[in-house]
Structure formats: C-alpha cells, structure tokens
C-alpha positions in Angstrom: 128.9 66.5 20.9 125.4 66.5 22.3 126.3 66.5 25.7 128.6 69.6 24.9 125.3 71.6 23.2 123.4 70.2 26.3 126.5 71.9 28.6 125.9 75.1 26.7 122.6 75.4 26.9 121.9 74.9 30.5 124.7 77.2 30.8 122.7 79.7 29.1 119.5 79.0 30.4 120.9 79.6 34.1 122.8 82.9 33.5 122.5 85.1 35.0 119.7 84.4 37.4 120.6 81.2 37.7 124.4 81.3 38.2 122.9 84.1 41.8 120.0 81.3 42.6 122.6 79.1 42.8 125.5 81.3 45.1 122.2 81.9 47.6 121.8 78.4 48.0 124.9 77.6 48.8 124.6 80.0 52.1 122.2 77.7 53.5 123.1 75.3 56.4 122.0 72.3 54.9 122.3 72.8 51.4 125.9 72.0 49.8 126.4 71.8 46.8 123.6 73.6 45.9 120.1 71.9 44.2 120.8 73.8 41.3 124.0 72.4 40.7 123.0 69.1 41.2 119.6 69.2 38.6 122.6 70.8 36.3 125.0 67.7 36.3 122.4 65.3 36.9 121.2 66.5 33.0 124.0 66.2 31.5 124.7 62.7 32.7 121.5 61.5 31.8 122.0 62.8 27.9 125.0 60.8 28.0 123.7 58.0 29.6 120.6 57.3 27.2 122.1 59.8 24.5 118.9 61.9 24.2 118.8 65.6 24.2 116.9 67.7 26.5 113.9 68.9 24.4 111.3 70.6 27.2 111.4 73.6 28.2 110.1 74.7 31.8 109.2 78.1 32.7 109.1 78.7 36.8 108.5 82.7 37.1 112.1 84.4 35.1 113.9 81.2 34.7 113.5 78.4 32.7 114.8 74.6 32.7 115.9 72.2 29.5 115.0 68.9 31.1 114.4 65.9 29.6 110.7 64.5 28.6 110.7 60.6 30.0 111.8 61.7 33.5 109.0 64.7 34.1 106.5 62.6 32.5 106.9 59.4 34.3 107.1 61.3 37.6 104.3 63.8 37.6 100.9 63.4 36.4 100.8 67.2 35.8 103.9 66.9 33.1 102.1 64.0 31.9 98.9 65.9 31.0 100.6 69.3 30.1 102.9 67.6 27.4 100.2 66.0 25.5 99.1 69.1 24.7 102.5 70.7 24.1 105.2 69.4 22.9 107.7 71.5 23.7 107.4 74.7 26.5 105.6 74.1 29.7 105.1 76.9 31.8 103.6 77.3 35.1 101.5 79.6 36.3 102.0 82.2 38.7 100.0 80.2 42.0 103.0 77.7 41.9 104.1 77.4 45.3 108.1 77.6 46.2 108.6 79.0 42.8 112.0 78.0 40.9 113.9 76.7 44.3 111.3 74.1 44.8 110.9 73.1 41.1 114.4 72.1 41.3 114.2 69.9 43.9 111.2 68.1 41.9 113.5 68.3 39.0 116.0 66.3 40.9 113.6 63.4 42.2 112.5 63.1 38.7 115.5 62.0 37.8 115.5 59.5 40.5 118.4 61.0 42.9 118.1 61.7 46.2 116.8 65.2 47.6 118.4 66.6 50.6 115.1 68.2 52.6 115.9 70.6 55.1 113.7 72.9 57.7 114.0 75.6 54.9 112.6 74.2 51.9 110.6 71.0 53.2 107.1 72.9 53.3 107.8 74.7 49.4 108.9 70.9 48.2 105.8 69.4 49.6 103.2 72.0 48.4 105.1 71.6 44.9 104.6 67.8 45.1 101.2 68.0 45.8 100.7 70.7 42.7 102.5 69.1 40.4 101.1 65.5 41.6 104.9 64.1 42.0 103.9 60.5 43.7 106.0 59.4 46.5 108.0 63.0 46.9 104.9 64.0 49.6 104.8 61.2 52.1 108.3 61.7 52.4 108.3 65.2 53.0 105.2 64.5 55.5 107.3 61.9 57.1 110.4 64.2 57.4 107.8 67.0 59.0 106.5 64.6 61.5 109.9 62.8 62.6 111.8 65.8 62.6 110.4 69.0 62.3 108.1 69.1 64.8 110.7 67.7 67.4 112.7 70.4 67.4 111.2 74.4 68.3 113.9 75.9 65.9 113.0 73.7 62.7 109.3 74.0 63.6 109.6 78.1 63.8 111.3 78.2 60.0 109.0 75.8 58.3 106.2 77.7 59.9 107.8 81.0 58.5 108.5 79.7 55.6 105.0 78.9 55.0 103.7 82.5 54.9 104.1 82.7 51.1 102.4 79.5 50.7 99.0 79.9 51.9 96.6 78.5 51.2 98.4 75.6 50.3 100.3 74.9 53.1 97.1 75.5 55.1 95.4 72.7 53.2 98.5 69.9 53.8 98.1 70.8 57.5 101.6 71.7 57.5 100.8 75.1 59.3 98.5 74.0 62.3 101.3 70.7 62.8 104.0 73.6 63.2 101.3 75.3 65.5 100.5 72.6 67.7 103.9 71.6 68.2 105.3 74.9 69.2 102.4 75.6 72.0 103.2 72.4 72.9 106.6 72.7 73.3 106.0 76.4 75.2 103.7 74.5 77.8 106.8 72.5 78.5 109.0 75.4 78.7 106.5 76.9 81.5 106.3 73.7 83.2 110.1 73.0 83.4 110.9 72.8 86.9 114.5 73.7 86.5 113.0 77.4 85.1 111.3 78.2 88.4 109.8 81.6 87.1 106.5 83.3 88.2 105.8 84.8 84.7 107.3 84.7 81.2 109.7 86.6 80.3 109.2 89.5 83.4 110.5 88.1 87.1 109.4 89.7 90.4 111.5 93.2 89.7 110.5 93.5 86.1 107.1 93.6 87.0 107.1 95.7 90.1 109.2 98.0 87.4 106.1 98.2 85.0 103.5 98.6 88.1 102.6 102.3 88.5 105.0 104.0 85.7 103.8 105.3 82.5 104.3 102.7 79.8 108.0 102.8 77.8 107.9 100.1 75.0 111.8 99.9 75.0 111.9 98.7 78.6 109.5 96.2 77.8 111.2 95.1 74.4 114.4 94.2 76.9 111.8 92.5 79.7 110.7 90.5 76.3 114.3 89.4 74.9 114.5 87.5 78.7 113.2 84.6 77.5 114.0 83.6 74.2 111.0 81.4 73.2 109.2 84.4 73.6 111.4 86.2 71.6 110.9 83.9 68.7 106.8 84.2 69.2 106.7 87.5 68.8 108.7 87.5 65.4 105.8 85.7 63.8 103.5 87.1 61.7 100.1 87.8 63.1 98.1 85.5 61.8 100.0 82.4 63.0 100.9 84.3 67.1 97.4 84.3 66.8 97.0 81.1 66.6 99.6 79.8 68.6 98.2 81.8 71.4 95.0 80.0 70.9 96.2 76.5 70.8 98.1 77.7 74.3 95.1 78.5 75.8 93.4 74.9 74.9 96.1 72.9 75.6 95.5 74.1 79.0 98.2 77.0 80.0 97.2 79.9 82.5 96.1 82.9 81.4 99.1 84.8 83.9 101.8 83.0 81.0 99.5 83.8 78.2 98.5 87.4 78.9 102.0 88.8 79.0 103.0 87.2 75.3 100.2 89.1 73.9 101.8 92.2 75.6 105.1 91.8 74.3 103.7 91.3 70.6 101.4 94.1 70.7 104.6 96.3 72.3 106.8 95.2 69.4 104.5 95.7 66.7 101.9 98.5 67.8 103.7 100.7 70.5 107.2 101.2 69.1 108.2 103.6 68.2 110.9 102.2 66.3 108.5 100.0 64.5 106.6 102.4 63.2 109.4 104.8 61.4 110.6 101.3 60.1 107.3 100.4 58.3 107.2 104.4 57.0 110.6 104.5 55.9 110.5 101.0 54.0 107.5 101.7 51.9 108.3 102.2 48.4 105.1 103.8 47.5 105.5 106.8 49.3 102.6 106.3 51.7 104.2 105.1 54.3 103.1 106.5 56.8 99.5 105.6 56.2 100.8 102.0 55.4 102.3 101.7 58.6 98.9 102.5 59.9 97.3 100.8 58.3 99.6 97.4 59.4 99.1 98.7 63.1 95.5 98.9 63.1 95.5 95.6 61.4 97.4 94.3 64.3 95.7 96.1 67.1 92.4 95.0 66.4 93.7 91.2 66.5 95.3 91.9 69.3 92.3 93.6 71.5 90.2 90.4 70.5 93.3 88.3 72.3 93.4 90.5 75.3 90.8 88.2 78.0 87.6 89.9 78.8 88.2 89.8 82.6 90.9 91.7 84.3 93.2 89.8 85.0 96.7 91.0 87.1 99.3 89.5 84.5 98.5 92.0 82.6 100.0 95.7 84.0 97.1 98.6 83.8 99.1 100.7 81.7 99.6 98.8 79.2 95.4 98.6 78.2 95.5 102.7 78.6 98.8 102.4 76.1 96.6 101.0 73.9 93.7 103.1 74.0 96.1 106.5 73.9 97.6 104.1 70.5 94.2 103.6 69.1 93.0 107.6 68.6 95.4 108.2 66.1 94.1 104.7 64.0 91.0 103.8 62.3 89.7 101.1 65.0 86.4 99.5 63.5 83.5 100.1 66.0 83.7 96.9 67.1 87.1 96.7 68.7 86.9 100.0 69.8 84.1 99.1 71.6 86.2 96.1 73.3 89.1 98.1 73.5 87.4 100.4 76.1 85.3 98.1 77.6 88.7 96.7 78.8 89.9 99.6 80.0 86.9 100.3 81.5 87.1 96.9 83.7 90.6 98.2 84.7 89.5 101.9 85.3 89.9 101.1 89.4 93.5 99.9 89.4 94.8 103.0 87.3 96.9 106.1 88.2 96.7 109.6 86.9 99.6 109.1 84.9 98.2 106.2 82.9 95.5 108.0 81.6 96.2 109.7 78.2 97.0 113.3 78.5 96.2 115.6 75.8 98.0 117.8 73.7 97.9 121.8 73.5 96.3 122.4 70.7 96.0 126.3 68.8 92.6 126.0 67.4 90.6 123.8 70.3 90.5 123.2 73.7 91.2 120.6 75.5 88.3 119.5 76.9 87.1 119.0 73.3 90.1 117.3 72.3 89.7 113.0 71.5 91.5 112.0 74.7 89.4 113.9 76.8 86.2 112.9 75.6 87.3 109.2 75.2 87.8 109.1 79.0 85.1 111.2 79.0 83.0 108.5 77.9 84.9 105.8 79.8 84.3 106.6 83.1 80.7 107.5 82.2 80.0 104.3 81.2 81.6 102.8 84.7 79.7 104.9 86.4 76.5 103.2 84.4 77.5 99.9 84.9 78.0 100.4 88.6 81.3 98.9 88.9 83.1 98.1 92.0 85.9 100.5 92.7 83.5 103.6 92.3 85.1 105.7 95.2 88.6 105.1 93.2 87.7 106.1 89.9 86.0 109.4 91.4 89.5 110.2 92.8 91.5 109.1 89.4 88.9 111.2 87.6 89.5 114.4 90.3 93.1 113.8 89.8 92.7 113.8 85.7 91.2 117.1 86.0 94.3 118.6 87.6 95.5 118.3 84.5 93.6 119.7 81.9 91.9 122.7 83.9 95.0 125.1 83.4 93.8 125.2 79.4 93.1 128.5 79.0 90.3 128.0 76.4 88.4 125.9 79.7 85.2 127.2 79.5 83.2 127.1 83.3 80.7 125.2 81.7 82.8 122.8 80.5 84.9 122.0 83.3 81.3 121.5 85.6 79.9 119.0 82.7 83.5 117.5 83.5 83.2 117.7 87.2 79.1 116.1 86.8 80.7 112.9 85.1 81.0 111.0 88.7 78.5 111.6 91.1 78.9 113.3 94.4 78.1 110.4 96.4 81.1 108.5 94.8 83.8 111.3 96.1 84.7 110.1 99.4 87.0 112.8 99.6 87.4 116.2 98.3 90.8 117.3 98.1 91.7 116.8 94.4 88.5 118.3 93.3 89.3 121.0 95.1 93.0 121.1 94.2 91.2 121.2 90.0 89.1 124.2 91.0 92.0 126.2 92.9 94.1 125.5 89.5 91.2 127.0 87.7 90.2 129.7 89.2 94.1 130.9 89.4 94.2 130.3 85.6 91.6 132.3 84.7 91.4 135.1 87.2 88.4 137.2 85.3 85.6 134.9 86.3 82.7 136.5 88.0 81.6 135.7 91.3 78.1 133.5 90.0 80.9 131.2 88.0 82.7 131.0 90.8 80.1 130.4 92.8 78.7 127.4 90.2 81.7 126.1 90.5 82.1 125.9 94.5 79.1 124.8 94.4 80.5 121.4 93.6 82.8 121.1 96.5 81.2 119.9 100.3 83.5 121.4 103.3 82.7 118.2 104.9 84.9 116.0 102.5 87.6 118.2 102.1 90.7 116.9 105.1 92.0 119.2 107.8 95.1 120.6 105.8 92.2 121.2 102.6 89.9 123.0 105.0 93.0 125.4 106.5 94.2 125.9 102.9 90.4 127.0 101.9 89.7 129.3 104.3 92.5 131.6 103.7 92.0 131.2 100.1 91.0 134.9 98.8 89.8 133.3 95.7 87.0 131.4 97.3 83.6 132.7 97.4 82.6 134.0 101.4 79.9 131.5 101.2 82.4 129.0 100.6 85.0 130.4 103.0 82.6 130.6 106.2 81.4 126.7 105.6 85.2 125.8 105.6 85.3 127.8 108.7 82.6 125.7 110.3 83.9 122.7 109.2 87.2 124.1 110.5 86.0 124.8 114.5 84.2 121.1 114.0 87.9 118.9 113.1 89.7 121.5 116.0 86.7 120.2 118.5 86.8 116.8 117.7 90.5 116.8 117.5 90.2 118.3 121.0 87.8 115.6 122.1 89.7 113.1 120.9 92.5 114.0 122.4 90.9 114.6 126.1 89.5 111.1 125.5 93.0 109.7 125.1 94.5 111.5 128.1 91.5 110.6 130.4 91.9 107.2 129.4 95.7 107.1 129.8 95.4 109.0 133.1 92.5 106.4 134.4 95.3 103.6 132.9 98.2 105.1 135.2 95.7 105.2 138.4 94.5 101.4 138.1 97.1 99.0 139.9 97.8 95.7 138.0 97.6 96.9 134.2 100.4 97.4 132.0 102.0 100.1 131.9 100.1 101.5 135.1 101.4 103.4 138.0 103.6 101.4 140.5 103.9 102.6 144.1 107.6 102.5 145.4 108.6 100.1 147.9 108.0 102.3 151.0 104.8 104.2 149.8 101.3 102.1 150.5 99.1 101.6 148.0 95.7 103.3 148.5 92.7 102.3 149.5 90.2 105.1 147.9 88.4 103.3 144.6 90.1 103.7 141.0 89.0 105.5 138.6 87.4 103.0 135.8 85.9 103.7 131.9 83.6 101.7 132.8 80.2 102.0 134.8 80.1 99.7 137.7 76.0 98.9 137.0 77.3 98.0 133.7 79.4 95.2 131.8 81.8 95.3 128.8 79.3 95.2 126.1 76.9 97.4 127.0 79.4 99.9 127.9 81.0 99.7 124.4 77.7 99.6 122.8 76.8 102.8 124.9 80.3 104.3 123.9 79.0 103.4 120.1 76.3 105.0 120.2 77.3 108.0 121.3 79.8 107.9 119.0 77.2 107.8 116.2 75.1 110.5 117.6 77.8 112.6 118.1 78.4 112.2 114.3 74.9 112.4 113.3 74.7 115.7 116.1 77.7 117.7 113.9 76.2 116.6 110.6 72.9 117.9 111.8 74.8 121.1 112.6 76.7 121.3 109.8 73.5 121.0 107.7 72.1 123.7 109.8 74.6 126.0 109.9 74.7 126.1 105.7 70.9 126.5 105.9 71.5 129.5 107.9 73.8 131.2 106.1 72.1 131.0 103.0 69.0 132.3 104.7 70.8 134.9 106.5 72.1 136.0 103.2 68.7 136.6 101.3 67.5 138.3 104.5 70.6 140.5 104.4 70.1 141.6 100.3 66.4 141.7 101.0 67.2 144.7 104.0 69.7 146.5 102.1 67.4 146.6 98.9 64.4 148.2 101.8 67.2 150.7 102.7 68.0 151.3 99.4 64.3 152.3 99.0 63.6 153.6 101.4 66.2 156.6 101.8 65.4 157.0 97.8 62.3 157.7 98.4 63.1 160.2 101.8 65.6 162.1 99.7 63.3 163.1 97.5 61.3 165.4 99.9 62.3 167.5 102.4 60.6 167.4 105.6 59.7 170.3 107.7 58.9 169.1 110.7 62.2 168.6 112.8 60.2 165.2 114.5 59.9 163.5 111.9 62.5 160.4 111.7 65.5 160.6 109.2 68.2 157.9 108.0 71.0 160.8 107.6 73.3 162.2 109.7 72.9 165.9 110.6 75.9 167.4 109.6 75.3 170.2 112.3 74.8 167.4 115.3 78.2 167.9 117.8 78.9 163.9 117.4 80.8 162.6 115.3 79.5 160.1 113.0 81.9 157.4 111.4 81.0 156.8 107.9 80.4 153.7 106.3 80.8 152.6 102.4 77.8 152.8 100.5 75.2 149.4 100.4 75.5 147.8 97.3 72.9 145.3 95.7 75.2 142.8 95.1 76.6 140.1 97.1 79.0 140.2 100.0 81.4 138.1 98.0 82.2 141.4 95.8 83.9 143.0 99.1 87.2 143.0 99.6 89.6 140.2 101.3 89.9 142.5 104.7 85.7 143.0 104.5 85.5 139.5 103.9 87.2 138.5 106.6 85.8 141.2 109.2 82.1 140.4 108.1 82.8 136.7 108.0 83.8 137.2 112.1 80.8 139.0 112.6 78.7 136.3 111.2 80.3 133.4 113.1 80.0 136.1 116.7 76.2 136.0 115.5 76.0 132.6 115.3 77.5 132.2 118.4 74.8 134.3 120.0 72.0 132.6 118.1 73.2 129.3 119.9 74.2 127.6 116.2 76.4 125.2 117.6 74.3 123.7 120.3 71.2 121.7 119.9 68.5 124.1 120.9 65.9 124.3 117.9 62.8 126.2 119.4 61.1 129.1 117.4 62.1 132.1 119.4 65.3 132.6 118.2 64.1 133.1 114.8 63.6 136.6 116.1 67.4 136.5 117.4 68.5 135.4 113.8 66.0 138.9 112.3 67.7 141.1 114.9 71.7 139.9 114.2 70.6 140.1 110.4 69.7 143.6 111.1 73.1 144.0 112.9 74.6 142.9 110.3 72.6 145.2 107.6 73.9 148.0 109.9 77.2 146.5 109.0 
C-alpha cells in the first residue's frame, strides 16, 4: 500500500516535465535507461525495502523530487544542514550548477547505486558534488576527467562545452583549463604528425595562393576552414575558451604560421559572415537584433584584434587585416582596439593591393572623401608616413592607385582631392603614372574647373616621373594646362634622345663585337678569305684597363644624368620666366595703345601701333591680347604657340650646356617674338 502511494506520487511529481526530461535523456549515447528512471525505481525499492515513505521534498528549478531523508542526509553535508532547519521542502537556489539532470545523478549515489558518468554530464555532476558537499561523488568524477576525458579530443571538446553554463564553478574545479590544456596539447600533435605533411592548417599551397591578392570572400574561407577538422571543432567554441586555447598553443611552443590562421578562421566565422550575422538578427527574440548581433561582433572582434600578433607575419593573408578594418566602421570598437586594429594594418600597409583597401559607398548627402573609409585610410597611411616605415615607395603607389577610385565623386572638391594627394610626400612617389591616371579621371569628371585649379592640381605631378607611354599620353592631353603640356614635351625629346643613345650604344657595341675575331658570336672569315691585319675596333682605350674604363663609362653615365636633370630644371625655370615676361609685355601693350588711342596725333612722323587702313599692304590680323594666361587659348593655339616656344628654345641654346649671360638678351628678344605672337 505505501509503495503504491509512493508509485503515485513520483508519478505525479514527474509529469509532465519529468515524463520529457526523461525521453531527452534517453537520446544520449551513453545514457540508457535514463537517470531519471533509475532515481524513480530506485525509490520505490527502497520504501519497500526499509518500509518508510518518502517525506522530503526537493525543488531543482520547475521540478521537484520525493526522496527519502536517511539517504540525502547521510550523503551530503548540505542536506544534512538544510533539514535541520526544515523538515520537510528543501529547495535550491537558482546558482545550482547542472540543474535537475545533475541532481539526479546525486539522487542516485545517495542511494548507494552506481552512476553511469559520461563526457556529457561528468563536469554538471562534479560541480553539483562539490555544491552540495556529496563526499566521494567528486574524486571520482576527477578521476573519470583525468583517465578519460582528457585522452580523447572528442570527450574533452563536450565537457569543455558543457562547461559554459557552469562558470564560475567549473572554473574553480580546474575542469575548464584541464579541457584547455589537453586540447592545445593534442593540436601540437596534430601539427607535428608526420603522416599530415602540411605547410599550414587547414589552407595547403593552392588555398593560400587562392587567398593572396583577391578581395576577401568569407565563404571561400569557411570551406578552406572545414579542411581540417580539429580546426573545425576550435572554431565552434565560444570565445572565451578559443581564446584560451589559442594561448596555451602559443606557450606550449607552436609557430605562430599554425596559430595565426586559426584566429582567421574564427574571426571569418563569427565576424565576417555574412551568414552569421542574419542568424544572430533573426534569432533574437527581443526584436533588437540587429544591434544584438552587433553587439556579439564587436564583442568578438575586439578579442580577436588582441590575438592577432603585433608583427606581420605572412601566415596571415593581407586582406584579411583590411577585412577587418572595413568590418570594424560599422561597430563600436573601444579606442583601444581600434587603435591596435590599425596599427596592424598599418604594419601591413606595404604588402597590400588597391583592391584590399575598403572602398566607399555613394552616398546622397556627403562626399566621399568625407566619408569613414576614406578618412580611416586617410589616417592610416599618414601615420606610416610618420613612423617612416619601410615600404614607403609602395604605399605612395597603393595610395595613387586608391585615388583612382574615389576622384570620379562628383561632390570632389579640388581642395580636397590635393589635401588627399599631400598625404604622401613627393619624394616617396617613385613613379607618377597613377597620380596622373587620379588627376586625368578628375579633371574629365568635372569638366568646369578653371585653369588656376587645374593648374593647383598639375602642380602635383613631375614630367620627370611620369614613364614614356604617360609622357605621350600627356602631351596630347587637351585637358592639361600648356605649362604642363610643354614640360611633358621636354621630358618627351629627353626619353626619344636617350632611347636613341641607347640604342647607338647597343649597335656600336654589337658592331665592334662582330669586327673582333675570337668572341662569341663575332664575325668569322670564310675558309678562303684572310683574316685582316688592320687593328680592331675595341670599347676599350688601349692606355686604359678594365676598371678604369668602366669607372670612366660610370661616370659619364652619372653626369649624363645629372647633365639632363640640370636641363630639365632649367628648361621649367625658363618657361615659367618666359611666361611672366610674356604677361608683363602684353599688359605694356595693353597700355600703351590705351593710352595712344586716346589722342590723335598730327604729325604723320610720329610712331603708331595701328595699321593704316589706307597703306597698299595687306596686313594679317591677329586676335586681340588678353591678360590672362596662354592656357585660356585654344587646343590648335596651344599647340602652334607651344612649337614656337620649343623653336625659341632651340635658338636660345636650352638644350646644350652653355650658361653665359648674353643670351639673357636672346631669351628678351624671342619673348618679344613671341609677344608679337
């Protein structure tokens, strides 16, 4: 009879919940029959055995246990204390760890039978032991964790998942950094398997060529990551233990090149996908969740920039840090990490392309130079150009080739795209073709700039750095200033002369090659013909040896060099001055014949700057002298006037090294010619 009112209340007690509890359990691998079956016969034998009812009552979050007193009380010191106080209900507060599972595996040592401890709920029975002070259950839950568990990388992955919801707990029985240890240990062994034979984990010698030079795509990486599936299990963990897992891998000795690429694949799977993200949004049941799935991503990304190493490193592709960077402007980075973040990317700011940079979006209301992409890189390369890192000469050309991007914005202001331009200094720009490529792009964008803006902006480029194919391209550029268009003309004539040189040089040298008997690839008599006796021609100075001919050659060489800068220089200096001499004349003329047309001479001898209209020849008229510059004419006047100039330099000897005073009185005459012009 009492073990019939026992059988019907337990029954009661465990329905619903614990009729489903029960069903779960039994899914498990290693529980069958289920705990909860087991506590449940394991009662009702005990009332018939000693023929006492079941008069506590335990409350474990929404389900409660009849159990018997003698058992829980003999067992664990916390019964022990709690029932002299009550008599009847015990129920435990909300911080006990494993909840109702766990309590029934306590439920079932108390009553002396065997538990069955398995991967799943090993670390919730032993945090329960040690809350409930159940003496004996813990050392053989320890002993179970340290022969078994942490032998195998499967069972040490759950029990360290399943001790999430048991901090700080779990954290306090060492049960978490055993789990830890064990796993980087066993992932130094994976690395170090010599049957494996890989370079990298997870990405072999085409996977990472793939990632080299491309814009970052996180779903290509998530398949590089699924590779190798003890990285795959990593980089399920929650953050806080992958962080430090990764840190025991890194004292236990492994390379950074194995390390580096597990805290890409993490930070791939949880802060660049796409896929992640709508996840987090759509799952929130608050209806925030899009700024909850922020808010997880920043949480992550700020643990993750503090992984990344400080010093680039090449396990690590380039991209990837600028994937970041273009990730963090739409989060709330503190100032710390942000401060990292592009530090980093500043370190790798000489191994990028333009594509890894992040490009900005049109935008309705701003331009885009203001826009946070912009000015982040902005600020980036400014503060390599402070540091004076190597690589200076490469980041002026990524930069030049950035601005080919963002100069067709219509709302560019001039201004703004020379405070871009200033951000690397002209010395760093060995070359400059993409500069010049960013201006072109601009100026055919915004077609109503006036010739001082254009001007301002030219004034940027040097005729010297731009290549042969640059310099052709220039000077039949009609939206070039003439200023602009005559240097590239210079600079021109100087590649066609040294191209010329060269080219003699080669000739002379391969003719001299095919006169001297004995050298390969030199002339060979025929048979019949004798070989003559007049002296070869040589390279090479009889009076003179090897090295002093080739240091002769080299310093010729440079002075030739230093000889065209010098008249390059000279030639710009000329120009410039020929151009103020030329306003300065017309503004005279201007005057002048202002002040002549005003009064009418009588006397037929006096000198006069107009044409007689009555005088038999015929007078060809010119267009009127404007104040302005000659950049205002038009492309056919350009051109004509730009011949003129170079036909006066030619006279004035500009190419040739005289420098003596008297032809400054040649330059005032052609600049007269050319006022007449």
């Amino acid at each position: 009879m009492i073990g019939r009112e026992m059988e019907m209340a337990t029954e009661v007690e465990m329905s619903p919940a614990a009729k489903e509890a029960a069903a779960a359990a039994m899914f498990s691998p290693y529980s069958s029959p289920s705990t909860a079956f087991l506590l449940q016969r394991r009662v009702l034998s005990w009332a018939k055995e000693t023929g006492s009812p079941a008069t506590v009552r335990v409350r474990v979050a929404d389900r409660s246990f009849i159990l018997h007193r003698d058992p829980l009380s003999s067992r664990s010191r916390y019964f022990s204390q709690a029932m002299e106080e009550v008599s009847g209900d015990v129920e435990l507060p909300d911080s006990f760890p494993g909840g109702s599972d766990a309590f029934e595996v306590i439920g079932l040592f108390c009553y002396g039978d065997a538990v069955a401890l398995d991967p799943f709920n090993v670390a919730a029975v032993r945090c329960a032991a040690e809350f409930l002070d159940v003496g004996g259950l813990g050392a053989r839950c320890d002993l179970y964790i340290n022969q078994v568990v942490l032998q195998s990388w499967d069972d040490a992955l759950i029990v360290l998942q399943r001790c999430q919801p048991l901090l700080p707990v779990a954290e306090e029985l060492l049960i978490v950094s055993r789990c830890v240890e064990s796993l980087a240990f066993m992932a130094c062994m994976e690395i170090l398997d010599p049957e494996q034979r890989r370079d990298q984990p997870g990405v072999d010698d085409a996977g990472a060529r793939g990632l080299v030079g491309r814009r970052w795509d996180a779903e290509v990486v998530k398949e590089l990551a699924a590779r190798d599936l003890w990285i795959k299990d990593l980089i399920a963990l929650p953050f806080e233990f992958f962080k430090r897992i990764v840190q025991a891998l890194r004292r236990q000795g492994m390379k950074e090149k194995y390390v580096s690429p597990v805290v890409l694949f993490y930070a791939n799977k949880w802060v660049l996908s796409k896929k992640t993200h709508k996840f987090w949004a759509s799952t929130d049941e608050a209806g925030d969740g899009e700024i909850d799935a922020n808010r997880r991503a920043t949480e992550i990304l700020q643990g993750v920039v503090e992984l990344l190493p400080v010093e680039a490193s090449g396990a690590v592709p380039v991209a990837f840090y600028f994937a970041l960077l273009s990730r963090s402007l739409a989060l709330e980075l503190k100032e710390e990490s942000r401060t990292r973040l592009r530090d980093q990317v500043a370190s790798q700011l000489q191994f990028a392309s333009a594509d890894d940079l992040p490009l900005p979006e049109q935008d309705a209301d701003r331009s885009v130079a203001d826009s946070p992409e912009v000015v982040t890189m902005e600020s980036i390369v400014s503060n390599h150009v402070a540091m004076q890192r190597q690589g200076a000469e490469a980041v002026a050309g990524l930069w030049d080739r950035y601005l080919v991007h963002i100069v067709a914005d219509p709302k560019l202001r001039p201004e703004r795209l020379a405070e871009l331009i200033g951000v690397v200094p002209a010395g760093n720009r060995k070359t400059h073709d993409h500069l010049y490529e960013a201006i072109n792009t601009y100026l055919v964008e915004h077609p109503s700039l006036s010739g001082e803006e254009k001007a301002a902006l030219c004034g940027h480029l040097e005729c010297r750095k731009l290549s042969h194919e640059a310099c052709i391209q220039a000077v039949q550029n009609e939206r070039m200033p003439l200023r602009f268009i005559v240097q590239a003309l210079f600079v021109q004539q100087m590649h066609t002369h040294r191209a010329f040189a060269e080219r003699s040089d080669s000739f002379r040298y391969m003719l001299s090659g095919e006169l001297i008997p004995g050298v390969a690839g030199a002339y060979t008599p025929s048979p019949g013909c004798p070989v003559p006796t007049s002296q070869p021609l040589s390279t090479t100075s009889p009076y003179t040896d090897a090295h002093t001919s080739a240091a002769l050659d080299g310093k010729l060489r440079a002075r030739g060099e230093d000889d065209a800068t010098s008249d390059y220089e000279t030639a710009s200096f000329r120009i410039q001055a020929l151009e103020q001499e030329i306003i300065s004349l017309k503004k005279t003329l201007q005057r002048h014949n202002t002040l002549k047309g005003g009064s009418v001479r009588k006397d037929s001898k006096e000198p006069s700057f107009r044409a007689d209209a009555a005088a038999p020849v015929a007078i060809r008229r010119r267009a009127p002298v404007s104040g302005s510059c000659i950049g205002s004419m038009r492309w056919g006047s350009q051109r004509r006037c730009a011949s003129r100039i170079l036909r006066v330099f030619t006279r004035l000897a500009v190419f040739g090294r005289s420098r003596s005073r008297g032809k400054q009185s040649k330059c005032r005459a052609a600049a007269e010619q050319l006022s007449c012009l």
